[in-house]
C-alpha positions as CSV (number, residue, x, y, z in Angstrom):
1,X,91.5,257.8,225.8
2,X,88.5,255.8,224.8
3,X,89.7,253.4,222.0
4,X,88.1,253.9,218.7
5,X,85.5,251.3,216.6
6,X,87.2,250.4,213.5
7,X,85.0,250.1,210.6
8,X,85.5,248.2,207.1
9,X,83.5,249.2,203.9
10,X,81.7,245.8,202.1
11,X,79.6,246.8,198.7
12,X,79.4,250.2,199.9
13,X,78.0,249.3,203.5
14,X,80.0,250.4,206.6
15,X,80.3,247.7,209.3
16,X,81.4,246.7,212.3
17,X,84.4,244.4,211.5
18,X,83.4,242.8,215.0
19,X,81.3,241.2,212.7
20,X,83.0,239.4,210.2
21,X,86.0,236.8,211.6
22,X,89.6,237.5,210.4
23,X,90.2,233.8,208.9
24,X,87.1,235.6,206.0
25,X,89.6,238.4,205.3
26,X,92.6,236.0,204.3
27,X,89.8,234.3,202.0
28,X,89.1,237.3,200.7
29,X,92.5,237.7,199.4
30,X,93.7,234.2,199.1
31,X,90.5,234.3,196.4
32,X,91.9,237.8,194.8
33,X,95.2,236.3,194.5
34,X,94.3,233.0,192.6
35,X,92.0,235.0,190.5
36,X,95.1,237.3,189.2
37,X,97.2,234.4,188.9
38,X,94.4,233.3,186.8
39,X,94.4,236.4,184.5
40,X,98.2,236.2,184.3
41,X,98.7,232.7,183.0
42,X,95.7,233.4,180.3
43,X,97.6,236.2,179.0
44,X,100.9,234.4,179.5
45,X,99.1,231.4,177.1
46,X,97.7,234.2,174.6
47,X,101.2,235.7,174.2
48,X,103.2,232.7,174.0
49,X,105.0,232.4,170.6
50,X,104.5,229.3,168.4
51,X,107.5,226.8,169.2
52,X,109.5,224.7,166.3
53,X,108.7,222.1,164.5
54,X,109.5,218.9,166.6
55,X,112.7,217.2,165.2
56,X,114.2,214.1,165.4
57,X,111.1,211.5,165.8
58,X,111.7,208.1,165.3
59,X,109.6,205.3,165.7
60,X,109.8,201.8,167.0
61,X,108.3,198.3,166.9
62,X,109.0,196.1,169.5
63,X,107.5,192.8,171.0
64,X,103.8,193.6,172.0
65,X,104.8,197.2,172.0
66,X,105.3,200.5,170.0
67,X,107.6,203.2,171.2
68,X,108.5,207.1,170.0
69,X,111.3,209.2,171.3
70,X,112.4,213.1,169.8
71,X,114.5,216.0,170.3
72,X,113.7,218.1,173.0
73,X,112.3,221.4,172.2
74,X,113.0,224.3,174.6
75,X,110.8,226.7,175.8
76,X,107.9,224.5,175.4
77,X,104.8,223.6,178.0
78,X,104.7,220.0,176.4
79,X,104.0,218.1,173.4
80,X,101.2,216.5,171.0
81,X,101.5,213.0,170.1
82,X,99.2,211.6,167.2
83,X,99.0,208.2,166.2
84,X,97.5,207.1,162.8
85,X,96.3,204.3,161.2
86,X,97.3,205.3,157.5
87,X,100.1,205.8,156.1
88,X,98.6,209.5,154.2
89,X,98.3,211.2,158.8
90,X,94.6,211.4,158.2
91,X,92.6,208.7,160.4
92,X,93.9,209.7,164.2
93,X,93.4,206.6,166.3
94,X,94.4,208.4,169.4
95,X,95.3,211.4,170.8
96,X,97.7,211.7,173.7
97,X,99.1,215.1,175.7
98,X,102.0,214.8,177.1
99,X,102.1,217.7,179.6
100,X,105.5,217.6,180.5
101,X,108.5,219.3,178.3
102,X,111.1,217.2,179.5
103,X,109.4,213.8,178.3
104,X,110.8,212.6,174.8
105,X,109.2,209.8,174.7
106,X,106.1,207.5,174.2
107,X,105.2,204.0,174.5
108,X,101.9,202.1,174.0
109,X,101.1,198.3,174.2
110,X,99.9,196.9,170.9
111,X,99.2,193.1,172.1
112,X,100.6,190.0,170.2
113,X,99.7,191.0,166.9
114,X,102.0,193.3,164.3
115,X,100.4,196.3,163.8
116,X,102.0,199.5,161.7
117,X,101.1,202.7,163.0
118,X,101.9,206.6,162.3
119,X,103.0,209.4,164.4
120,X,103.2,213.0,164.2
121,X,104.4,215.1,167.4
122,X,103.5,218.7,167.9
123,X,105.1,221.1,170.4
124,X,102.6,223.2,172.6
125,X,103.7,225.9,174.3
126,X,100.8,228.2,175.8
127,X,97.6,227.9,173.0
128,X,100.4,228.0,170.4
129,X,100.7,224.3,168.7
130,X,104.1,224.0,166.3
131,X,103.6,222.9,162.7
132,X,103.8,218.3,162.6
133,X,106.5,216.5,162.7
134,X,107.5,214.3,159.7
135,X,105.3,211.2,159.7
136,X,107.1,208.0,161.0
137,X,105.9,204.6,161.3
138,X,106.7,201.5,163.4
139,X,105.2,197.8,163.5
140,X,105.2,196.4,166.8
141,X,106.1,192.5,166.8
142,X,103.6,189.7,167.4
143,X,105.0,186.8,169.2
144,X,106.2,183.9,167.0
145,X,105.7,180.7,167.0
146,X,109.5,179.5,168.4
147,X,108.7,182.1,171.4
148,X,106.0,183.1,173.6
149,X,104.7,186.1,175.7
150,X,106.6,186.8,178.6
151,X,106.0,184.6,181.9
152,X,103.8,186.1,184.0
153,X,105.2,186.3,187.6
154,X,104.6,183.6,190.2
155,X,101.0,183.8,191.9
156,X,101.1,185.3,195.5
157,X,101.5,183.3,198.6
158,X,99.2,182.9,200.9
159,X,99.2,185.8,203.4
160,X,100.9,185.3,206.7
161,X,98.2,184.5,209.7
162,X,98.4,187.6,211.6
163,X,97.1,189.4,208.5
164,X,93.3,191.1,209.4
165,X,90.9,189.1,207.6
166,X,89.4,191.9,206.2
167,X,93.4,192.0,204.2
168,X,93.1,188.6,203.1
169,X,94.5,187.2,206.2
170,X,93.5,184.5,208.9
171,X,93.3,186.8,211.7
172,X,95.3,185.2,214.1
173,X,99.1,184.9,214.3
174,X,101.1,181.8,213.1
């Protein structure tokens, strides 16, 4: 029995699937399956529910340094942190996601100088953002004049000889 030419239909045209290599059908469908994936999580976002209000924020000033922590919120994709310059929440001086729901906490250099800023935290889950938190302040601490920054660490040695000189080395072994 004479075997039998298999055809495929593409945009309405019948061909020979002799034609076309296999690895194009698993494209085909890899591209299909990212693209419902795609369509899920959009409606997954557009039907997520707005989460809590973020409790327990507290705010910290410490040696060069600011730091934030809260209460975890469950069922959450991750939080919102704003920091302020005023004490009223209304002049943002940055704006930081912090994708992961697990994190409950923030940090930020602030130099040697004592600077007071603001924070409000939102919980995000899906395109739903929670109502702020309460506003909380911290001042980080400048250095003072009986103490100074911290010492830096020692400078590197030199490279051992057998190090490429294109690493910083000599090239040749010790």
């Amino acid at each position: 029995m004479a075997k039998q030419k298999r055809t495929w239909v593409n945009d309405g045209i019948i061909e020979d699937e002799k034609k076309r290599p296999p690895w194009e059908y698993t494209q085909q469908i890899n591209e299909a399956l990212l693209s419902l994936q795609k369509q899920i999580d959009g409606l997954s976002r557009a039907a997520a529910k707005k989460p809590p209000i973020v409790q327990g924020i507290a705010a910290e000033g410490r040696q060069g340094s600011l730091h934030v922590t809260w209460k975890k919120v469950l069922n959450t994709d991750g939080y919102l942190l704003l920091m302020y310059s005023d004490s009223a929440g209304t002049t943002i001086v940055q704006r930081t996601a912090i994708p992961d729901p697990e994190t409950v906490y923030w940090e930020t250099a602030m130099g040697n100088s004592a600077t007071t800023r603001y924070f409000r935290i939102h919980a995000v889950n899906g395109q739903q953002v929670s109502d702020p938190s309460k506003l909380v302040s911290a001042t980080s601490v400048a250095f003072g004049a009986g103490e100074s920054a911290p010492t830096p660490p020692p400078a590197p040695s030199e490279p051992p000889g057998d190090v490429p000189p294109e690493f910083g080395g000599g090239g040749a072994p010790i």
